[in-house]
C-alpha positions as CSV (number, residue, x, y, z in Angstrom):
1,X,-20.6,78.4,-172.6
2,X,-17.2,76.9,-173.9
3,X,-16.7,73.2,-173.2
4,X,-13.4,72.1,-171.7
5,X,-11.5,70.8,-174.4
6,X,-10.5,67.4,-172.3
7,X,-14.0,67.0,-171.4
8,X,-14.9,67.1,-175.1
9,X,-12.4,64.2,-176.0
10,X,-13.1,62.2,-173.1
11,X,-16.8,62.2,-174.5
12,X,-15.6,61.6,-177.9
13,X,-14.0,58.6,-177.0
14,X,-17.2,57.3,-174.5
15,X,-19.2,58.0,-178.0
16,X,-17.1,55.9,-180.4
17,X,-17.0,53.2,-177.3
18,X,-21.0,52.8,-177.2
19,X,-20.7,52.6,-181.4
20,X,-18.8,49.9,-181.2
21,X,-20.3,48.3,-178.7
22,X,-23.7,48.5,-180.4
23,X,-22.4,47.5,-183.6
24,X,-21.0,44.4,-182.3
25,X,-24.1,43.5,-180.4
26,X,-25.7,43.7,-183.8
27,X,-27.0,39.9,-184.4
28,X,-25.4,37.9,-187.0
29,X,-27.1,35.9,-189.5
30,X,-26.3,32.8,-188.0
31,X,-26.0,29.8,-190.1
32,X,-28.1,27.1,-190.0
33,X,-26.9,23.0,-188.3
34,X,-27.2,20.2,-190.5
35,X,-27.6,17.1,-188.6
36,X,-26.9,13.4,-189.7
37,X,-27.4,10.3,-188.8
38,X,-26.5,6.6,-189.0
39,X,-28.7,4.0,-190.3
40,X,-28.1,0.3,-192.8
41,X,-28.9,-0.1,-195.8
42,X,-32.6,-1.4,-195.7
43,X,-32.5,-3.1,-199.4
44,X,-30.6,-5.5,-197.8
45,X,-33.3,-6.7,-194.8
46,X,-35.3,-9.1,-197.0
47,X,-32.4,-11.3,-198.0
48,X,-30.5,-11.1,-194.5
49,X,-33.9,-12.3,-192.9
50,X,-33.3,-15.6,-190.9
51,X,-35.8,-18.6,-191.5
52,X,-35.4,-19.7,-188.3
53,X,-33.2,-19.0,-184.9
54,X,-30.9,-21.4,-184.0
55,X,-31.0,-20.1,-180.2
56,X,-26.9,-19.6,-179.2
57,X,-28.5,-17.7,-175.9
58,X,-29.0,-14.4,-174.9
59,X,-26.4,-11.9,-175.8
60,X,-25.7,-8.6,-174.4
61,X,-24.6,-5.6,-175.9
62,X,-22.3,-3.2,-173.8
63,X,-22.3,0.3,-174.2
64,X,-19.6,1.6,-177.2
65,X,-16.5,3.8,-175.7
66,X,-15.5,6.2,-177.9
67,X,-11.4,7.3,-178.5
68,X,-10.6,10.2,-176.7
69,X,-11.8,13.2,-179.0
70,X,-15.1,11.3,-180.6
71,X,-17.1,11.5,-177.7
72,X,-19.0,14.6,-178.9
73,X,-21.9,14.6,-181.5
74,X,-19.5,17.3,-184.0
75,X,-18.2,15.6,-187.0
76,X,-14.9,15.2,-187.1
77,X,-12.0,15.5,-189.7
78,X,-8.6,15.5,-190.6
79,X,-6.6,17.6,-192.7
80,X,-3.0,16.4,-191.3
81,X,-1.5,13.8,-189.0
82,X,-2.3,13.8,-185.7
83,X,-4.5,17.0,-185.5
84,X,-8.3,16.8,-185.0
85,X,-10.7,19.1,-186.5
86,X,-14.8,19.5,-186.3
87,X,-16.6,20.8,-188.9
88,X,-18.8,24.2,-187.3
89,X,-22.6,23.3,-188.8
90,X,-22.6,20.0,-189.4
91,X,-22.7,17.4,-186.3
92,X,-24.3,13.6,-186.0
93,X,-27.6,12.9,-184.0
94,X,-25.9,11.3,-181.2
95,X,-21.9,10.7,-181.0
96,X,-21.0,7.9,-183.6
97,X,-20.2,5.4,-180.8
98,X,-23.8,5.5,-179.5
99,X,-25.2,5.2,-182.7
100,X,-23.5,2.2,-183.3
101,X,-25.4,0.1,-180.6
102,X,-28.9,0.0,-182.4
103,X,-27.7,-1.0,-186.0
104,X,-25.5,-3.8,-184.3
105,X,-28.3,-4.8,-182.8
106,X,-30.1,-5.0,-186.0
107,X,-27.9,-6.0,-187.8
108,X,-27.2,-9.2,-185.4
109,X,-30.8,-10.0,-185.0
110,X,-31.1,-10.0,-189.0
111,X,-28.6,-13.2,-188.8
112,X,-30.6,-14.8,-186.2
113,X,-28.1,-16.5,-184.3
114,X,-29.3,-15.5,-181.1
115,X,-32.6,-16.3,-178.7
116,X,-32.7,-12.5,-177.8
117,X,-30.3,-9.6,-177.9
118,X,-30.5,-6.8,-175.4
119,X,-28.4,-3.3,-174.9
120,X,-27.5,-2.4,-171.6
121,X,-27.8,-1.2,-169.0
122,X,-29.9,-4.3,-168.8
123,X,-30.4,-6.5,-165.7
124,X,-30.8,-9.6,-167.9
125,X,-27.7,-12.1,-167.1
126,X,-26.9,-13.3,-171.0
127,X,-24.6,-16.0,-172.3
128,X,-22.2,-13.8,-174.1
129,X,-21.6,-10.2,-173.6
130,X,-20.2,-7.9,-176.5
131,X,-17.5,-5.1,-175.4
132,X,-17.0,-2.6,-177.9
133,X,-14.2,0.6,-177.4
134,X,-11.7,2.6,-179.6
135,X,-14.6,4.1,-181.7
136,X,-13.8,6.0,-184.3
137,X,-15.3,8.0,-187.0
138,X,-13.6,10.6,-188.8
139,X,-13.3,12.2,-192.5
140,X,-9.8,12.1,-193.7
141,X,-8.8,15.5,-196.1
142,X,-5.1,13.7,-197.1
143,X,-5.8,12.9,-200.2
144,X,-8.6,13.0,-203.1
145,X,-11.4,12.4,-202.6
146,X,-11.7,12.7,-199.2
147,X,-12.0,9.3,-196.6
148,X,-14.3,8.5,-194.3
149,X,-12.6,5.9,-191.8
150,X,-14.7,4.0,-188.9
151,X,-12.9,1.4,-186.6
152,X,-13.5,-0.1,-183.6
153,X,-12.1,-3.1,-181.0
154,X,-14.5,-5.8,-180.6
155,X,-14.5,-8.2,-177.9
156,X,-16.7,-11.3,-177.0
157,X,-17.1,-12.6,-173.7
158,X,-18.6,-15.9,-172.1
159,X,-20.9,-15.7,-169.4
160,X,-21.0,-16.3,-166.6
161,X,-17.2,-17.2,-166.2
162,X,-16.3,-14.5,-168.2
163,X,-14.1,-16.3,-170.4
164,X,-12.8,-13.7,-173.5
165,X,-13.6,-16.1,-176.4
166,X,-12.2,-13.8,-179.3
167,X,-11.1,-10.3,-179.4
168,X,-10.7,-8.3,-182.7
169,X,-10.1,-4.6,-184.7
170,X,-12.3,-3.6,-187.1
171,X,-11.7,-0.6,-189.3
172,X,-14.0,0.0,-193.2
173,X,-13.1,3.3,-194.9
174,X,-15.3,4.8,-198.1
175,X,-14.1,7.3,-200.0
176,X,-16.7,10.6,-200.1
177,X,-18.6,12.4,-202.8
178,X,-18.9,15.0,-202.8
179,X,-16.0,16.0,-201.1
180,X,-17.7,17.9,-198.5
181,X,-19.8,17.3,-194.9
182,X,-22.9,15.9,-196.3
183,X,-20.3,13.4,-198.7
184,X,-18.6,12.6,-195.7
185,X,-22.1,11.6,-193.7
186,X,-23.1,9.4,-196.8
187,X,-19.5,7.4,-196.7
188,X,-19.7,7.0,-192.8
189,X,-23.6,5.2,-193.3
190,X,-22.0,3.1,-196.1
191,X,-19.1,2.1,-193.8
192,X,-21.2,1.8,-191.1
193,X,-24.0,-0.9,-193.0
194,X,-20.6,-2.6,-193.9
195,X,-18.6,-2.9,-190.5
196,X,-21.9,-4.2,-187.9
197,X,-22.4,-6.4,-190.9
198,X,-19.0,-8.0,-190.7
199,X,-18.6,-7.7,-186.8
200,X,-21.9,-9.6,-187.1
201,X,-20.5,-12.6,-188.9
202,X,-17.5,-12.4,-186.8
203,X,-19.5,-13.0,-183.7
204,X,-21.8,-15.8,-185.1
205,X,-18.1,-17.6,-185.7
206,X,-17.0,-17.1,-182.4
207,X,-19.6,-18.2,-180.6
208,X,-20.6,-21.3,-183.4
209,X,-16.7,-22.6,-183.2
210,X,-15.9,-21.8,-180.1
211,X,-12.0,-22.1,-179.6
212,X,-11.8,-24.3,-183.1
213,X,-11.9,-20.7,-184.9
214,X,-9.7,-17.8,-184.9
215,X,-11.2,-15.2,-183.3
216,X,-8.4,-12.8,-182.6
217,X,-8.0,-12.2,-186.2
């Protein structure tokens, strides 16, 4: 029996559409995520330990907010002005900004300036609250070697009058090596140990000289 001739192209085509169909329902080797994450430099614990506290109060630690665009986990970098990019297999535990918290913390409690220091949400009522926004971490491919740039705004506040005793910008860049992901992940630790460290300080001046010191700077 002859077969129509339309009928035979009509099935030709529904052939070569189930092909490709199956061919791109083939799974991909699919690459694997490296994950990263923020931490300080623990050779430095022993001679940042305090002898004794000198009990400025209770300070609380609000929760970071991140720049629009680094609220997400993915590691973000630049390769021109204004344009942000994120790298495909390589991402941060948590998003940089929520990271932040626990080494400030640590970092803080190594000077020993404080009774006790707590993260919130918290329903303890402390004598100074931190506020922390503008959080930014991101690897900067406009020149060689590559930049890793972290910044923030820090601000101190008095309880329970809420009096804003100093308010300040932060930003430590390291350049990366190799220039690559995992060189960019070891230059945002180094410039994170460096930049809780020196809004650490900051703080302890603040709240030691009260209006006496500059704290806007």
């Amino acid at each position: 029996m002859r077969v129509p001739v339309r009928l035979c192209r009509v099935m030709g085509v529904g052939i070569v559409s189930l092909a490709l169909a199956g061919c791109l329902s083939l799974p991909r080797e699919e690459r694997p995520i490296h994950t990263f994450t923020l931490s300080l430099d623990r050779s430095a614990e022993r001679a940042m330990a305090p002898e004794g506290k000198s009990g400025a109060g209770t300070l609380v630690v609000n929760v970071p907010v991140a720049q629009p665009g680094f609220e997400t986990p993915q590691m973000a970098y630049r390769q021109r002005p204004y344009e942000v990019s994120y790298y495909a297999t390589h991402q941060w535990a948590e998003p940089p900004a929520r990271m932040l918290t626990p080494l400030l913390v640590q970092a803080l409690e190594q000077a020993g300036q404080w009774r006790a220091i707590v993260s919130m949400p918290t329903s303890v009522r402390g004598d100074h609250r931190v506020d922390i926004d503008q959080v930014e971490l991101i690897q900067l491919f406009l020149q060689k070697p590559s930049e890793v740039r972290l910044s923030l705004r820090m601000q101190i506040i008095k309880l329970p009058d809420y009096l804003v005793q100093g308010t300040r910008l932060f930003e430590v860049v390291e350049a990366a090596s190799p220039d690559d992901a995992y060189g960019g992940a070891v230059a945002a630790n180094r410039a994170a140990d460096r930049l809780v460290k020196e809004v650490a300080a900051w703080l302890i001046g603040c709240v030691a000289g009260g209006q006496r010191t500059s704290c806007s700077r």
